[in-house]
N, C-alpha and C positions, 0 to 999 in steps of 0.2 A: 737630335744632334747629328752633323754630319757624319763622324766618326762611329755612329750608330749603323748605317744606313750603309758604309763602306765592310763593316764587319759582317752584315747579315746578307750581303750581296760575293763575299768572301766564301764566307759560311756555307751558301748555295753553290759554289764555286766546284767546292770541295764534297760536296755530297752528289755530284754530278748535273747540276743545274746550271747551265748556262743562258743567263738573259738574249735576251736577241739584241744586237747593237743598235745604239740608238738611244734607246730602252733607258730611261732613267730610271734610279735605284729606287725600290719598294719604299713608302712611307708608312712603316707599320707602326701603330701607336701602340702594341701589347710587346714592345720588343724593349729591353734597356740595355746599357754596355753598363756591369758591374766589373767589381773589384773583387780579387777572391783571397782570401789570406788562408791560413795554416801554420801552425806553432808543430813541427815534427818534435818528439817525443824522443826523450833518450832512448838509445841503445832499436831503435826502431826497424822490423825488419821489411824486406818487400814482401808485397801482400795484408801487411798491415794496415785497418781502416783508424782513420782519424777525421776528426772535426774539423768544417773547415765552418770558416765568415764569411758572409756576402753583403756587401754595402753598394751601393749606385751611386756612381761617376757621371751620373748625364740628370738630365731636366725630370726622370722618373719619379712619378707620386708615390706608386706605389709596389711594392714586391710581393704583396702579399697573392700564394697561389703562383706563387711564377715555380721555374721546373729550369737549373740551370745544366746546360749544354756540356758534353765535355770538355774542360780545360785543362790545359796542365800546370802546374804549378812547380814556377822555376826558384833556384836560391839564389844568391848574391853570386855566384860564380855563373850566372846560366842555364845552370844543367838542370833538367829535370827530375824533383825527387818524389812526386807525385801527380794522381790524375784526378781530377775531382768532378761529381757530376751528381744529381739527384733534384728533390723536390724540397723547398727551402719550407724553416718552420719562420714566420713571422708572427714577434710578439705584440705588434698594435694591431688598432682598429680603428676606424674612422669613418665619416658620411658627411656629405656633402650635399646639399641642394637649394637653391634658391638664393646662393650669395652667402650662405651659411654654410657653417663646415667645422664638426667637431672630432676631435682628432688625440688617440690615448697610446703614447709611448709613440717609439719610429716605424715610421712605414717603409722605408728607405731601404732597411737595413733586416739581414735575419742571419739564421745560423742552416747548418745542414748535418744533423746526428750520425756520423758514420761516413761523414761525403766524399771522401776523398781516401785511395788505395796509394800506400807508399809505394812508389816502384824504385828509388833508390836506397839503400844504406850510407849513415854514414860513420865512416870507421872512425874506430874511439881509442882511445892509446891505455883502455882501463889496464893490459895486459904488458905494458910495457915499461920497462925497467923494473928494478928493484924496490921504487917506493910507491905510495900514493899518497896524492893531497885532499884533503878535505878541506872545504871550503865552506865558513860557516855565512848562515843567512845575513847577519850585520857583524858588520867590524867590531871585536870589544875583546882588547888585551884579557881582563879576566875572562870568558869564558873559553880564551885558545888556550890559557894558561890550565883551568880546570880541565877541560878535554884531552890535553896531551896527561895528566896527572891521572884521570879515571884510566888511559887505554895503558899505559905502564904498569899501572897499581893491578889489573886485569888479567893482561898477556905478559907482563915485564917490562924490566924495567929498560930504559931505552930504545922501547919499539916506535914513538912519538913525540914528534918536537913540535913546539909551536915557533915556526920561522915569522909569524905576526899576528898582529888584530884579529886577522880574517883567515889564514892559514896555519893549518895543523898536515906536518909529515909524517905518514907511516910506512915503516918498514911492513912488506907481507909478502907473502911465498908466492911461488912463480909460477906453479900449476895456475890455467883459471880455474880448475873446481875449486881448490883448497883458500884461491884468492875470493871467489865470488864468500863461499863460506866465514873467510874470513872478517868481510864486510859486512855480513848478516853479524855477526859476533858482535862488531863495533855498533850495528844500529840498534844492539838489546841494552847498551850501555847507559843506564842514569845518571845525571848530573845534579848536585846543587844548583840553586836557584840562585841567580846572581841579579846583582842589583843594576837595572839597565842606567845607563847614562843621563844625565837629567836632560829635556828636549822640548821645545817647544813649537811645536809642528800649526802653522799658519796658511791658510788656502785663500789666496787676494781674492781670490773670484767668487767665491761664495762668503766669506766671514766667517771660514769655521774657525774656530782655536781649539786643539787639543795639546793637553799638558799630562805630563806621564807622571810618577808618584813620590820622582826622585827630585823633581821642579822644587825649589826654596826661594825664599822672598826677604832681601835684606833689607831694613826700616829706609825709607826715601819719604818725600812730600812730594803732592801730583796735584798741578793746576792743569785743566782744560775747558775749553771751553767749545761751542759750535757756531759754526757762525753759516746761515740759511740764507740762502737767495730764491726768492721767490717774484715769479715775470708772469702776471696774467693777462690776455690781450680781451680787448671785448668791441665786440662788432658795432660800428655806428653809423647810422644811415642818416646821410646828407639828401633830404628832400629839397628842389627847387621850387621858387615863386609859383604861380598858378602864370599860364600867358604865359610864361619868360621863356620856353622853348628849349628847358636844362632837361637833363638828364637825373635822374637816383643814384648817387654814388654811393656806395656800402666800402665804408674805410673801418681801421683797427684804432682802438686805442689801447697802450700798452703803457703798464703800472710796473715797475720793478720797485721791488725794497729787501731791505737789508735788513736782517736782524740777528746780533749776537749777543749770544747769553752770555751774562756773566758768571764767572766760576770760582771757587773758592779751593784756597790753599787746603787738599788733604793731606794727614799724613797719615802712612800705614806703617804699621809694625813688621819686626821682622816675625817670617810667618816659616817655620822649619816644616808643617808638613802639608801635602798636599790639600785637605782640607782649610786649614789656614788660609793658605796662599787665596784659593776660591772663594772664601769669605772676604777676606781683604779687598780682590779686586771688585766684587759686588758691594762694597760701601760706594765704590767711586760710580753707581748708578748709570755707566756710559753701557753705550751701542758695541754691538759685535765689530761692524768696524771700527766706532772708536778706538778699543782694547788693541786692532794691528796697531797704529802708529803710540798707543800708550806703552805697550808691551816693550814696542820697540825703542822708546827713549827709555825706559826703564832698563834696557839691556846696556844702553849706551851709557846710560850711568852708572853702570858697575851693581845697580843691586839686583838684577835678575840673575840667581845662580843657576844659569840653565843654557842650552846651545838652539838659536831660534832658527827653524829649517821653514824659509816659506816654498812656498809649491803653486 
């Protein structure tokens, strides 16, 4: 890659190597231009090591054994909050010979245990004002509603409000020992078990379905059917006269046909638990895709009681 070749001629640049002019740039084939990510870590300080990602941006097979160079690693603002550098672990394996080439997980891609020293902080407001928010993992009125009810019932009454779904306010003290403390307090806190929202979580690109415990099934009738296209070509060789001075042409013949099954009117019962439900849609004998676009009219006719999240 061009952009390869401009970085490694840079790179020589800066460690005191100067090409002679002229001089076109090295074509080194053990050289790649990656990508380098890092996820910094709450409350993170400098000197601090963290993990970083290494994936390949250029034409490179493979990363496996490579030893990445120092980089820095900038945030959305620019600035540098880290320097990352080390010996990458790569999780495939693969071999190649003869036209042949077997090949297990990404070569492309690896991780680096420790790779990367924070050199920046960034400041957190955990110490500012009078209150703090808690922010729960998914949005769901009852469990802000329970959360604000355990931290009152606890420390008192009016220490915690649930301002919504996904947020809960606490009043806490203004030291940070007595504030860090105070948040240890709240992470010892148990809750009932609440009942999560009904969901029906669909991934187009592979055909998964998952359905959580709270999914119900109100009685409907379900026609489908499939309808198969199948196009085979098959090679056919036009021999000429003997004498006639032709050529052997090798032409296609190609067959398409149609075929749609026909399907019969089900009907399913209303199925209130999740077992049910999985019963029910296993009479209708269809395909994991099938089920996206069944599921989906099935919502659109009012008897799926559940909320369909595809991904």
């Amino acid at each position: 890659m061009p952009f390869t070749t401009q970085a490694m001629s840079n790179y020589l640049q800066q460690m005191g190597i100067s090409l002679p002019p002229g001089t076109t740039a090295p074509q080194l084939k053990n050289v790649a231009t990656v990508i380098v990510t890092a996820q910094l870590p709450p409350f993170a300080q400098p000197g601090q090591a963290i993990d970083v990602s290494v994936a390949s941006m250029g034409n490179a097979k493979s990363l496996k054994g490579g030893t990445l160079i120092a980089t820095p690693l900038r945030g959305a603002d620019g600035e540098i909050y880290a320097l990352a550098q080390g010996n990458m672990v790569v999780g495939g394996a693969g071999a190649s010979a003869g036209g042949s080439k077997v090949q297990i997980n990404h070569l492309s891609a690896g991780r680096i245990p420790d790779g990367a020293q924070v050199e920046r902080s960034v400041p957190t407001p955990l110490n500012d004002g009078d209150t703090i928010n808690l922010g729960l993992n998914a949005s769901d009125f009852q469990t802000a509603r329970k959360v604000a009810n355990a931290i009152n019932t606890k420390i008192g009454p009016g220490i915690a409000t649930a301002l919504d779904g996904r947020t809960v306010q606490v009043r806490a003290p203004q030291s940070p020992g007595s504030r860090v403390n105070f948040i240890a307090e709240l992470e010892e806190l148990t809750l009932p078990d609440s009942t999560p929202a009904a969901k029906v979580v669909i991934n187009a690109r592979t055909g998964s379905i998952v359905l959580n415990q709270a999914v119900t099934l109100g009685p409907c009738a379900i026609a489908h059917g499939n309808l198969s296209i199948t196009i085979s070509s098959t090679p056919v060789i036009s021999q000429p006269n003997p004498l006639s001075q032709g050529q052997t042409v090798v032409a296609e013949k190609t067959d398409i046909s149609l075929k749609q099954e026909g399907s019969k009117v089900m009907q399913l019962p209303a199925s209130p638990q999740l077992a049910d439900v999985v019963r029910a849609l296993n009479t209708l004998g269809a395909t994991p895709q099938d089920l996206l676009a069944i599921l989906q009219a099935i919502k659109a006719a009012g008897a799926l009681n559940a909320e369909l999240e595809v991904i």
